[in-house]
C-alpha positions in Angstrom: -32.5 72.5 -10.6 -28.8 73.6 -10.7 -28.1 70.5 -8.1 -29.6 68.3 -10.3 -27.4 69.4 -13.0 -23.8 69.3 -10.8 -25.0 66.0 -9.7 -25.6 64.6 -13.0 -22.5 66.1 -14.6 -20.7 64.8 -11.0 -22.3 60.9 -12.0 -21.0 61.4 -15.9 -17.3 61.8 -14.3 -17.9 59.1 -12.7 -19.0 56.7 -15.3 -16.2 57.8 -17.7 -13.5 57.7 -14.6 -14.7 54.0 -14.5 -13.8 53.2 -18.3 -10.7 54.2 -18.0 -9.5 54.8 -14.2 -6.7 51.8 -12.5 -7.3 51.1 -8.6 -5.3 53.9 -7.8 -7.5 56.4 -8.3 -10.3 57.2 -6.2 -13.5 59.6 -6.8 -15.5 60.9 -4.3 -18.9 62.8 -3.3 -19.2 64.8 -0.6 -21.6 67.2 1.7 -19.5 70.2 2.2 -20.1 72.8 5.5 -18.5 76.2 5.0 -17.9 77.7 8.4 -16.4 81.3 8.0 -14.2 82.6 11.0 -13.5 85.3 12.7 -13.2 88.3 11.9 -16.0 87.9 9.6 -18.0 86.4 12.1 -17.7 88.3 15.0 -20.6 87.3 17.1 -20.7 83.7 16.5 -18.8 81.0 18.2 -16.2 78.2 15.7 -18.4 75.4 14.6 -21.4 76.2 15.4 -23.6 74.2 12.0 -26.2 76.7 12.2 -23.8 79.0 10.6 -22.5 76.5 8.2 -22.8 77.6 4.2 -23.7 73.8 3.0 -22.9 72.7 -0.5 -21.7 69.8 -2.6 -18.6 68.2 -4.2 -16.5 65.8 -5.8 -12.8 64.8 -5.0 -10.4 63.0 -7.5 -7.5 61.0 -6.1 -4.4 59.4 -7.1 -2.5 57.3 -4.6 0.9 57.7 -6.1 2.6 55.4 -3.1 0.8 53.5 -0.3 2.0 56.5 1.6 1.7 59.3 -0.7 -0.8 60.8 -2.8 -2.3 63.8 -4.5 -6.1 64.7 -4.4 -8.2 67.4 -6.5 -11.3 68.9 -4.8 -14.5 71.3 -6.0 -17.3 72.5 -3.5 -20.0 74.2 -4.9 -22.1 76.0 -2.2 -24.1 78.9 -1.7 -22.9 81.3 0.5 -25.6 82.8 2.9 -24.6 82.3 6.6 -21.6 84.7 7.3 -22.2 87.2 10.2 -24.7 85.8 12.5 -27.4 88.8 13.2 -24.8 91.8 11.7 -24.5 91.2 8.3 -26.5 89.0 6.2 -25.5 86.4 3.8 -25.0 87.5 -0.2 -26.5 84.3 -1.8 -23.8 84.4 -4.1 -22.3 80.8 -5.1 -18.7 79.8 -4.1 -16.8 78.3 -6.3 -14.1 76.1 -4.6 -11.3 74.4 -6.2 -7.8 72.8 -4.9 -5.1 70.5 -5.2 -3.8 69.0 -2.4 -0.7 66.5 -1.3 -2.0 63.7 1.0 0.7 61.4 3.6 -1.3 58.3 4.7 0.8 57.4 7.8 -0.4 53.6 7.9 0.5 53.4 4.3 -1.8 50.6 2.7 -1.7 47.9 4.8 -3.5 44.4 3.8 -6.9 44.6 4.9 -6.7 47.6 7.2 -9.4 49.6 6.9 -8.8 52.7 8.9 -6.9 54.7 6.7 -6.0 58.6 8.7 -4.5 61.3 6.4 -3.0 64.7 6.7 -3.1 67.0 3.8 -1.8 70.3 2.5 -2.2 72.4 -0.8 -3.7 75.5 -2.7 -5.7 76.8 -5.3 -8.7 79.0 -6.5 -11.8 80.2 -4.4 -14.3 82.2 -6.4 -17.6 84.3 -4.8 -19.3 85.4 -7.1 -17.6 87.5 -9.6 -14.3 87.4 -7.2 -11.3 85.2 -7.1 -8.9 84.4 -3.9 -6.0 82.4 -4.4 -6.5 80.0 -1.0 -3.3 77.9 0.8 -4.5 75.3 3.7 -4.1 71.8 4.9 -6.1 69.5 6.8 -6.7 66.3 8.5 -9.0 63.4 7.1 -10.3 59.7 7.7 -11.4 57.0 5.5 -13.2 54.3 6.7 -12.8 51.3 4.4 -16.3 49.1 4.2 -14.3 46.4 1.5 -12.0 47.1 -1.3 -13.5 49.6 -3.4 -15.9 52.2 -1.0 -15.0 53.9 1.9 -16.9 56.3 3.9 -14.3 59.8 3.8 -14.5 62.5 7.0 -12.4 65.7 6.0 -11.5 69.0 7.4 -9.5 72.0 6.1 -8.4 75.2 7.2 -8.3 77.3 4.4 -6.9 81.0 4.3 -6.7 83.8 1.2 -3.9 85.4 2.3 -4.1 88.0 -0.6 -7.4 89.5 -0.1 -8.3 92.7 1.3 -8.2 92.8 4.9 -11.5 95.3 4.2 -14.1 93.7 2.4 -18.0 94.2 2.0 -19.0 91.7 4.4 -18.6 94.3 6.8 -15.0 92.2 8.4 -11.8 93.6 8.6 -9.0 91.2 8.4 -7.6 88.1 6.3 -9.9 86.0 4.9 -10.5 82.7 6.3 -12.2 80.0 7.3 -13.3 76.2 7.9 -14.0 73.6 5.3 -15.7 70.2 6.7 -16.8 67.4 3.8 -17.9 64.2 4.5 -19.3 61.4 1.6 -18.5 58.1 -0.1 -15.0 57.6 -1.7 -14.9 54.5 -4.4 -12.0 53.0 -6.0 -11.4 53.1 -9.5 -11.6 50.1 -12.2 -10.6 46.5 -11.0 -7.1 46.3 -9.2 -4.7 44.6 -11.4 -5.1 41.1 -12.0 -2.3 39.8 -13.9 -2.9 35.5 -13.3 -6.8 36.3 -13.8 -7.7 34.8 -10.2 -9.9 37.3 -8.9 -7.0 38.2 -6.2 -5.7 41.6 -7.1 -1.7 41.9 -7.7 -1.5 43.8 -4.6 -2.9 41.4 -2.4 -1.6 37.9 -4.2 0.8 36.1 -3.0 1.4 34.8 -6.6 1.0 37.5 -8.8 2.5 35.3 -11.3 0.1 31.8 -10.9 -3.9 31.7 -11.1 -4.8 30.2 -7.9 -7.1 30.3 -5.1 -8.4 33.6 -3.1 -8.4 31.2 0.4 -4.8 30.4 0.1 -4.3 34.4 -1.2 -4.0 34.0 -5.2 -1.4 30.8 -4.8 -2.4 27.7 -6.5 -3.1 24.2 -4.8 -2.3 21.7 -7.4 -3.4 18.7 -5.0 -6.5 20.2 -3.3 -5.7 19.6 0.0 -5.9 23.2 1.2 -2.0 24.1 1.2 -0.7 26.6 -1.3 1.8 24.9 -3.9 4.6 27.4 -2.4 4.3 25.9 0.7 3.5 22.3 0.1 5.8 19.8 0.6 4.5 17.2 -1.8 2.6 20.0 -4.6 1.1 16.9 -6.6 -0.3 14.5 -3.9 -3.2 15.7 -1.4 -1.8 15.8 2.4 -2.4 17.4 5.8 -0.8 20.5 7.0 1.0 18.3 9.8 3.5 17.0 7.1 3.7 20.2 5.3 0.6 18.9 2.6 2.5 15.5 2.4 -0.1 12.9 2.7 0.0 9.7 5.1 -2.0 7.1 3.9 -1.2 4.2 6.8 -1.1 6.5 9.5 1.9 5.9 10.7 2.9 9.4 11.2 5.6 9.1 8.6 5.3 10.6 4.9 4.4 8.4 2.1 7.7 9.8 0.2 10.1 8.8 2.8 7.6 6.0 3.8 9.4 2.6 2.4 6.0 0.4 3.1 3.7 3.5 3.0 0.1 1.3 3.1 1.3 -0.7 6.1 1.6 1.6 9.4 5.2 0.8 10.6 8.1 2.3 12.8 10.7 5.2 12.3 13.7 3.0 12.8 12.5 1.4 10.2 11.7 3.9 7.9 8.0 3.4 7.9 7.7 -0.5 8.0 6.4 -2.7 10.5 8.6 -5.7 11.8 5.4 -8.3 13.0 8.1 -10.4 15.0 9.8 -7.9 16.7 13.1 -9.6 16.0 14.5 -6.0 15.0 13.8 -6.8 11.1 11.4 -4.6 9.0 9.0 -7.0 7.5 10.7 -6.6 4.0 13.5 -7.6 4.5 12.3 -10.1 7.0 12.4 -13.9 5.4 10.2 -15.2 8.1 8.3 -12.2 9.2 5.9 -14.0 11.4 8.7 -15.9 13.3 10.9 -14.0 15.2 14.7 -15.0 14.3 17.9 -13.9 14.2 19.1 -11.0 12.0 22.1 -12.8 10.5 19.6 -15.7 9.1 17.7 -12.8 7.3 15.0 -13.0 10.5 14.6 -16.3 10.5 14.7 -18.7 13.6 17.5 -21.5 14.3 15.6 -23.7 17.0 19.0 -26.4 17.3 21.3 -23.7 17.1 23.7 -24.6 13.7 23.4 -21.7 11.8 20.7 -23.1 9.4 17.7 -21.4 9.2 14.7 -23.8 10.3 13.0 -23.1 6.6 16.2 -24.3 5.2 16.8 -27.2 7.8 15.8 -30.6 7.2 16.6 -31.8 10.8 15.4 -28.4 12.8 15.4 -30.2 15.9 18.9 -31.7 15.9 22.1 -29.7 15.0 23.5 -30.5 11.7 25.8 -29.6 8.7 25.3 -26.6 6.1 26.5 -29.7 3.5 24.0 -32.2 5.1 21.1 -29.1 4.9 21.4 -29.1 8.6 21.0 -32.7 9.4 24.4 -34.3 11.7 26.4 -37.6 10.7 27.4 -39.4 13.3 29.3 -41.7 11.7 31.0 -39.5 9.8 31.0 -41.2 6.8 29.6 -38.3 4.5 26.3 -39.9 4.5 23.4 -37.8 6.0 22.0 -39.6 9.0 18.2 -39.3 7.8 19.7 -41.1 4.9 22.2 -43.4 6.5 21.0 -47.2 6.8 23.6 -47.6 9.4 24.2 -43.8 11.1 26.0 -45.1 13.7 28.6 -47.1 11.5 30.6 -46.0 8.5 29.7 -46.8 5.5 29.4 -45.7 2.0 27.2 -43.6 -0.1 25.9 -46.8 -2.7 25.3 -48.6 0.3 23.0 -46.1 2.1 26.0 -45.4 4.8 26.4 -48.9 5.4 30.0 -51.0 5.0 30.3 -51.7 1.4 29.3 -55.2 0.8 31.9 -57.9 0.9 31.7 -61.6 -0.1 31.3 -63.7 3.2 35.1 -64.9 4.2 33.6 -69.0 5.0 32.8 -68.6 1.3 36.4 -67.7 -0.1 38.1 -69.5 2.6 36.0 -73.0 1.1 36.5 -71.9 -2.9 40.2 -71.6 -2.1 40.2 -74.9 -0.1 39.2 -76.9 -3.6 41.4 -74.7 -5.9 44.0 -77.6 -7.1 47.3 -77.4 -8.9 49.5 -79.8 -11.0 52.3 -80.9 -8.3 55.3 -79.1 -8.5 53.5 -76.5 -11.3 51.5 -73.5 -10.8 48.8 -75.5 -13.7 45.2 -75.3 -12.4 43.9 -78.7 -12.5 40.1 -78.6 -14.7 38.2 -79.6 -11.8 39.0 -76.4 -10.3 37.7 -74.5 -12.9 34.1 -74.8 -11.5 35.1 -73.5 -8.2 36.9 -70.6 -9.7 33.9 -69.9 -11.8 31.7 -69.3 -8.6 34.4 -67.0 -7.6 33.9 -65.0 -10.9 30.5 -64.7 -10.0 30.3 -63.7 -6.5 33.1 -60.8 -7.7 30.2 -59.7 -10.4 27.6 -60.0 -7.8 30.0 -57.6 -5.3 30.8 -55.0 -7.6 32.7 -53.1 -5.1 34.7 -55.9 -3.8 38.0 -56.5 -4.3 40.4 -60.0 -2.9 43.7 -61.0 -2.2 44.7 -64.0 -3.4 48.0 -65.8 -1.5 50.1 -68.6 -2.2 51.6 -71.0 0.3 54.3 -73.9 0.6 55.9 -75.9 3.0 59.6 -75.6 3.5 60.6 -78.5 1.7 63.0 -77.9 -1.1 64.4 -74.9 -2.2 63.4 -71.6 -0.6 63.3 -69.5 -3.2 62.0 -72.0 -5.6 59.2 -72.4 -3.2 58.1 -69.1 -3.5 58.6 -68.6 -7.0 56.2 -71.3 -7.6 53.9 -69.6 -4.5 53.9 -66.5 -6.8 52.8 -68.0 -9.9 50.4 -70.0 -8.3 48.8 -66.7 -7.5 48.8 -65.1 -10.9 47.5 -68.1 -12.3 44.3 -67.7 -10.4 44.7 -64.1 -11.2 45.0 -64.9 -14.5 42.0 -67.1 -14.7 39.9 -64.4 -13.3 41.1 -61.7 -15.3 40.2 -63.6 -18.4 36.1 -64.6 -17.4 35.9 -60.1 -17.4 37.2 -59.0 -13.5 39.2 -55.7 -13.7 42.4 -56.5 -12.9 43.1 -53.5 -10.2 40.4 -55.5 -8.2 42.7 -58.8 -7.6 46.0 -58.7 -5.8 48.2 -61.9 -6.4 50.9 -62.6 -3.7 52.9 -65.4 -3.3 54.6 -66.0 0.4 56.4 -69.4 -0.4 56.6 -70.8 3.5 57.2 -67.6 5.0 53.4 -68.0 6.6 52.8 -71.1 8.1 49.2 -72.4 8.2 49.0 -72.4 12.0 50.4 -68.9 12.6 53.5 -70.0 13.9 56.2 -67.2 13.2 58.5 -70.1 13.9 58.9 -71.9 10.0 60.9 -74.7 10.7 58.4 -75.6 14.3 55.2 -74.7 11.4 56.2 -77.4 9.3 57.6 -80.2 11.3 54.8 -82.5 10.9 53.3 -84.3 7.7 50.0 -82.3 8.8 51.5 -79.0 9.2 53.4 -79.5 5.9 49.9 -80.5 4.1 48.4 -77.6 5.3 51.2 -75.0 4.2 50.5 -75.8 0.7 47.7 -74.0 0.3 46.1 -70.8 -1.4 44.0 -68.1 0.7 41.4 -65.8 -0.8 40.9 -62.6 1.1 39.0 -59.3 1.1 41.0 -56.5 0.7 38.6 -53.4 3.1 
């Protein structure tokens, strides 16, 4: 009955330790073996349990450092094994109370569960109506199943240093002897929690952030397995080969420094791919299914001219940047796909072909019938036809432009003759002029009878004969190129 009672009054501590206690402190039950020395027991041999005085107890801890703490400790037991055979046991109960300083070498490591101790204290042993102040120390083990229970081996040497070496237990001597508990230690309330993870303070790596007990109380913000603290890329799931930055094309390159990161490229090119292999990533790769040369933006240049073939309209022959890569071979500024006549100058209104000129058979027969008044420079009205036509052909050849001369023999006065050669000429001018041809297109120029007919440089031999004087009076139309 009295068992019942301690225990019951031992579970009550308990209970109301839990409402208030913090995972430093520790209660614990225990079976407790008295085992009385010598001299009291004179006839038996040290720990033998036969002469063990059992009993019961609790022990209250507080770890004040992972290496450090302080205990309390009551056995209650009945004493009635002392001297084996010589003197029985008085039945009286033992009352058994100290306070002891623990040193946990191994401190409190992270998940270590054999936790050795060495102890050393004092305090109050009562037998029956007597009271022994006791000093002794010890040596114990806890053996931690998980967080909160641990099964607890312990054993003291105790002395009472002050008691009378005499005493009615028939031993003379100090009084002394063994103490060995062993029981069930439990933790105390929930360690402290500050984020509200379920990973005590102690043991979280992020005390200060709710997270995740796999990755030790640190958050994952992504998922992907890697703590925040240690992930690269916090906000986008990875793999812990690129520190929890993710990959998406494979390429072995991070999406963040990845410049084409759903195509699987090459390093050199940060992440893009360069399909050609002309040594230009795709994007910045005009043509990046042809391979071509880096200075045409990848692009290839099959004749050579510096003109990308997607910009080239002759890509087989080489050309001109100002012709869009096509050549002129007549270089007449006309394109030779465009040039009527590539292989002769020409003009651009005229495809690259000569600019159009009247035919010289028909000025040389208008000028033939162009008559004047003798000795004037008066056109004579039958001419007046002839020098129509001539108007016409002018409107006909825009471009065209004429030289008209006048001639004489050398009869008469020289420089009368080519007076009258010169006004000849801007008479006809004159006539032309005035049926709408722009002057700048006519050149009037009279030679008197410095030109004979027949080419002779010779005037007098060019004019000897009534023939070659006939023909030196004359007017030539020409084309001026």
């Amino acid at each position: 009955m009295k068992k019942t009672k301690l225990f019951s009054f031992l579970l009550a501590c308990l209970v109301v330790g839990n409402l208030q206690a913090q995972d430093k402190w520790t209660v614990g039950f225990h079976y407790s073996a008295m085992d009385f020395i010598l001299p009291y027991a004179q006839e038996k041999k040290p720990f033998e349990t036969k002469n063990w005085n059992e009993g019961v107890g609790v022990t209250v801890g507080y770890r004040i450092k992972p290496l450090f703490g302080l205990t309390a400790n009551y056995t209650l037991s009945r004493i009635d094994k002392i001297v084996e055979n010589t003197v029985g046991g008085t039945g009286d109960l033992s009352n058994f109370l100290t306070l002891n300083a623990q040193v946990h070498p191994l401190g409190n490591k992270e998940g270590f569960w054999f936790d050795p101790h060495v102890f050393v204290g004092g305090g109050l042993h009562r037998i029956a109506d007597m009271s022994y102040g006791t000093v002794g120390g010890g040596l114990g083990l806890n053996f931690w199943f998980n967080e909160s229970v641990a099964l607890t081996l312990r054993t003291a040497y105790n002395a009472m240093p002050l008691a009378p070496k005499e005493n009615e237990f028939g031993g003379v001597g100090p009084r002394a002897y063994w103490m060995h508990n062993g029981g069930l230690t439990f933790k105390l309330g929930k360690p402290k929690d500050d984020d509200g993870d379920g990973v005590p303070d102690k043991k979280d790596k992020c005390p200060a952030e709710a997270g995740k007990k796999e990755l030790g109380g640190c958050p994952d913000r992504d998922n992907d397995g890697i703590a925040d603290g240690e992930d690269a890329c916090p906000d986008n799931a990875g793999t812990a080969e690129f520190k929890g930055c993710p990959d998406k094309d494979g390429d072995k390159i991070i999406d963040k420094d990845d410049k084409c990161p759903d195509t699987p490229g090459l390093a050199q090119f940060q992440g893009c791919p360069d399909t050609d292999g002309d040594g230009l990533p795709d994007p910045d790769d005009e043509c990046p299914t042809e391979a071509g040369k880096v200075e045409l933006k990848g692009c290839p240049d099959k004749d050579g001219d510096g003109i990308a073939d997607k910009n080239d309209r002759c890509p087989d022959q080489a050309g001109l940047a100002q012709f869009q890569g096509c050549p002129d071979r007549d270089g007449d500024g006309v394109a030779d796909p465009d040039d009527a006549c590539p292989d002769v100058p020409g003009v651009p209104e005229e495809k690259g072909c000569p600019k159009k000129k009247i035919e010289e058979k028909a000025l040389l027969a208008i000028a033939k019938q162009i008559n004047f008044a003798t000795g004037k420079a008066t056109i004579l009205k039958n001419s007046f036809p002839v020098l129509d036509n001539l108007v016409n052909l002018l409107k006909e050849y825009k471009d065209a432009k004429i030289a008209v001369e006048g001639h004489t023999d050398n009869v008469g006065n020289r420089a009368a003759n080519k007076k009258l050669s010169q006004q000849r000429a801007d008479a006809i001018k004159a006539y032309l002029v005035k049926k709408g041809i722009d002057a700048s297109r006519i050149q009037a120029i009279g030679y008197g009878d410095e030109r004979p007919a027949d080419g002779n440089t010779d005037i007098k031999a060019g004019n000897k004969t009534p023939q070659q004087r006939a023909a030196n009076r004359r007017v030539e139309i020409k084309n001026i190129d």
